[in-house]
C-alpha positions as CSV (number, residue, x, y, z in Angstrom):
1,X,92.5,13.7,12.0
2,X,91.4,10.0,11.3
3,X,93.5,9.0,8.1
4,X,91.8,8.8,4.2
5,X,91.6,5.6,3.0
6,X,93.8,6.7,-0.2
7,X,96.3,9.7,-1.3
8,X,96.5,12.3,-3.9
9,X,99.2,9.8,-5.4
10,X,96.7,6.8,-5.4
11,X,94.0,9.1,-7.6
12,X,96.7,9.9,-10.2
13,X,97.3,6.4,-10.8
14,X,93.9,5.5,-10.9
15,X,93.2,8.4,-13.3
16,X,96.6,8.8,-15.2
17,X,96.5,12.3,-14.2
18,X,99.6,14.4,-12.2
19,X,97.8,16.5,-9.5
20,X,100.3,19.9,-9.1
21,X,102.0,20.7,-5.6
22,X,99.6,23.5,-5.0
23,X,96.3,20.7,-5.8
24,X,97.3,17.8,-3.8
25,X,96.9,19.2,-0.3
26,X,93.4,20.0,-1.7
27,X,93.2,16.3,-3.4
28,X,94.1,14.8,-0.1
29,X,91.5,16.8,2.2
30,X,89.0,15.6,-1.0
31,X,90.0,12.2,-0.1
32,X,89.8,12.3,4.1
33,X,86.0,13.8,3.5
34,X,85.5,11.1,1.8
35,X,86.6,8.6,3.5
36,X,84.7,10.2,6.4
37,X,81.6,9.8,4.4
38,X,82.5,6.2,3.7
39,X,83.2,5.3,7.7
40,X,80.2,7.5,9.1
41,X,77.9,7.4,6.9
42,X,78.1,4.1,4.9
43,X,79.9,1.5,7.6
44,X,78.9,3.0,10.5
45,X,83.0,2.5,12.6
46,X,86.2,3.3,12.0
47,X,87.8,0.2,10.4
48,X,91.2,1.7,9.5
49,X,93.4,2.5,10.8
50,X,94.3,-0.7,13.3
51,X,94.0,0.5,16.7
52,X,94.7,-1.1,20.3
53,X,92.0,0.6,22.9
54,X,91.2,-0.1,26.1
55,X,87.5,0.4,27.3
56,X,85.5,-0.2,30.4
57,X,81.9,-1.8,30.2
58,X,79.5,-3.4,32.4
59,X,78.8,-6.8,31.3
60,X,75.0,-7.8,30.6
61,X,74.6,-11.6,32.3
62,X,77.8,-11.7,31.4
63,X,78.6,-10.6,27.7
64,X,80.4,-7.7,26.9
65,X,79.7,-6.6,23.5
66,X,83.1,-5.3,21.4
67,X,82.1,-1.8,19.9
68,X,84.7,-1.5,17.3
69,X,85.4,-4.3,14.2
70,X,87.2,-6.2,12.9
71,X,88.5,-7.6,16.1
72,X,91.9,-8.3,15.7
73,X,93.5,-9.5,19.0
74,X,92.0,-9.4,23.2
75,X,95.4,-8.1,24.8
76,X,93.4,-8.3,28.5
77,X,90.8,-8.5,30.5
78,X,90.5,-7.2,33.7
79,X,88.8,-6.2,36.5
80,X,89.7,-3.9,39.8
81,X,93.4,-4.0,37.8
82,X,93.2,-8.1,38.2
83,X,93.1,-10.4,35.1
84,X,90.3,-12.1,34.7
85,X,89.4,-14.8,33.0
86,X,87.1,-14.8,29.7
87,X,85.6,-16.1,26.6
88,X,86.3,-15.0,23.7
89,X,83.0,-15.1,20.8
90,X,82.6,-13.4,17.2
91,X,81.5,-9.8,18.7
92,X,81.9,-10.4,22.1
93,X,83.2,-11.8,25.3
94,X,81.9,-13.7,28.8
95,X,82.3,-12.9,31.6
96,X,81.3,-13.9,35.1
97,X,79.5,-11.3,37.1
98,X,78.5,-8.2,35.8
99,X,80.5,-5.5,37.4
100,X,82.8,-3.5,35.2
101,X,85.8,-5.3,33.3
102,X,88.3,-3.4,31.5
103,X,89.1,-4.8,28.1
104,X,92.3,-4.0,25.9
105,X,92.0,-5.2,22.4
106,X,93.0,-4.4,18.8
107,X,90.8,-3.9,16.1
108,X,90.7,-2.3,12.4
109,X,92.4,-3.4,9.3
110,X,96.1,-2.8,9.1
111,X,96.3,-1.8,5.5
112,X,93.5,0.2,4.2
113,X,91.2,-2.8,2.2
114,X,91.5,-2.2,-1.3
115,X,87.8,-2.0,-2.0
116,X,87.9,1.3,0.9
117,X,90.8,3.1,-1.6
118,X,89.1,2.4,-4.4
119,X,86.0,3.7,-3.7
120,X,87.1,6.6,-1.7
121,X,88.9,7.9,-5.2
122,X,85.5,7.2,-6.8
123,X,83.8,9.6,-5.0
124,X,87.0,12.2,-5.3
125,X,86.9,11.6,-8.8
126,X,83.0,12.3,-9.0
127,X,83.5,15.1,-7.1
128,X,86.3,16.5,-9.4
129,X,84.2,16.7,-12.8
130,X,81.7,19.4,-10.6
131,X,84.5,20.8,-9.1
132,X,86.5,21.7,-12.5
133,X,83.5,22.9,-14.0
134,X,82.9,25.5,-11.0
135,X,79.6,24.4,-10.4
136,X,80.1,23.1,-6.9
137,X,80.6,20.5,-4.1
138,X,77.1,19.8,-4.3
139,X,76.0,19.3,-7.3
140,X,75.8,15.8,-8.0
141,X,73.7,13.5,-10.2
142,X,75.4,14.7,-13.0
143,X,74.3,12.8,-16.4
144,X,75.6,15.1,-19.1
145,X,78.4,17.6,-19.8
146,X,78.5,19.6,-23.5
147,X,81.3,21.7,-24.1
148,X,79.6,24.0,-27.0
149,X,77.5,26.4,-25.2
150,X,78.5,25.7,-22.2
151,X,75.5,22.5,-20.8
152,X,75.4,20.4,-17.3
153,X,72.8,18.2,-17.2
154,X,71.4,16.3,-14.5
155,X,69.5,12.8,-14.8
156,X,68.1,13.0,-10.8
157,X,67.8,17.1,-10.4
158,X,70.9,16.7,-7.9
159,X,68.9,14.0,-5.4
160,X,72.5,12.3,-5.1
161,X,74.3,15.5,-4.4
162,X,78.0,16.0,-3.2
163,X,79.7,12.9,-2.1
164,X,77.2,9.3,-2.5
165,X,77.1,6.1,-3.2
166,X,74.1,4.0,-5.0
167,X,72.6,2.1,-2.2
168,X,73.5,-1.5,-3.5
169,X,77.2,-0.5,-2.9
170,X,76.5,0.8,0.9
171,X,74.7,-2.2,1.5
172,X,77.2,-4.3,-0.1
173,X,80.4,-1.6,2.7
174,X,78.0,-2.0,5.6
175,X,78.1,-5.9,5.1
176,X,82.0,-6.5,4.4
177,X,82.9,-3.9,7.1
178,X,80.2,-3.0,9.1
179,X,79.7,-4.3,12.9
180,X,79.5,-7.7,12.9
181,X,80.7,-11.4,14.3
182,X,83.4,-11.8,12.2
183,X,87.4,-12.1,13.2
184,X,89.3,-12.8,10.7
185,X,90.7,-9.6,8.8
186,X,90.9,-8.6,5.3
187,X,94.2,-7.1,4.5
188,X,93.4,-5.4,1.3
189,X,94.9,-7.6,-1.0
């Protein structure tokens, strides 16, 4: 299981609220689908946890695209089990030749990036009004709750159901954290 960006004990803080023994596990499974959402459906790539992988490509006149960002470190490259040498650039590396190189590197943020906890509890917390009110996962787009005869009202008939984000803000994930040429790595803080 790839790991949530935040924990039951992160929420509490963030709402001043205890979760019980018997909520947490559910609070934390809350939290890992969405931080699922956020890396699968809003960035597009794991970026936490950091990971060292090694992965064989075939190098296009040369280049050799890096599939996984923020790229933290090139440990080797190599080809038939023989260093090679290389070039390192934002996103990728050169080559000479193009028959297959095997390339070891470390990538992903270290400590989850504070903007990733954050809004992973957003959406929990969302999530949570629906969910305490028994109406469901799904039903999102919630404008209005009225306690006196019972009331839900919704301002977008539940077109951003379940777990979402407004589109400025996935624009804004995909940009910060999102494929791209950049190296140097956020550490959340």
């Amino acid at each position: 299981m790839v790991e949530a960006f935040a924990t039951y004990a992160d929420l509490q803080t963030l709402l001043n609220r205890t979760f019980t023994s018997d909520e947490q596990p559910w609070i934390n499974a809350l939290l890992a689908s969405a931080s699922t959402y956020l890396r699968e459906d809003v960035i597009g790539q794991t970026v936490y946890p950091q990971t060292t992988s090694t992965y064989t490509d075939y190098p296009t006149a040369g280049r050799v695209d890096l599939p996984q960002f923020p790229v933290v470190s090139i440990g080797s490259v190599q080809r038939d089990a023989a260093e090679i040498d290389y070039v390192y650039r934002p996103g990728y590396i050169l080559v000479d030749g193009d028959d297959p190189v095997d390339i070891t590197y470390t990538w992903g943020y270290a400590i989850v990036p504070d903007r990733l906890k954050e809004l992973a509890c957003v959406l929990v917390s969302a999530a949570l009004l629906t969910l305490e009110a028994k109406v469901g996962l799904t039903a999102g787009g919630l404008s209005s709750v009225a306690l006196d005869d019972f009331k839900l009202a919704w301002a977008d008939a539940g077109a951003q159901s379940g777990m979402t984000l407004p589109e400025i803000q996935k624009a804004d994930l995909r940009r910060r954290y999102g494929r791209g040429g950049f190296t140097l790595v956020d550490t959340g803080r």
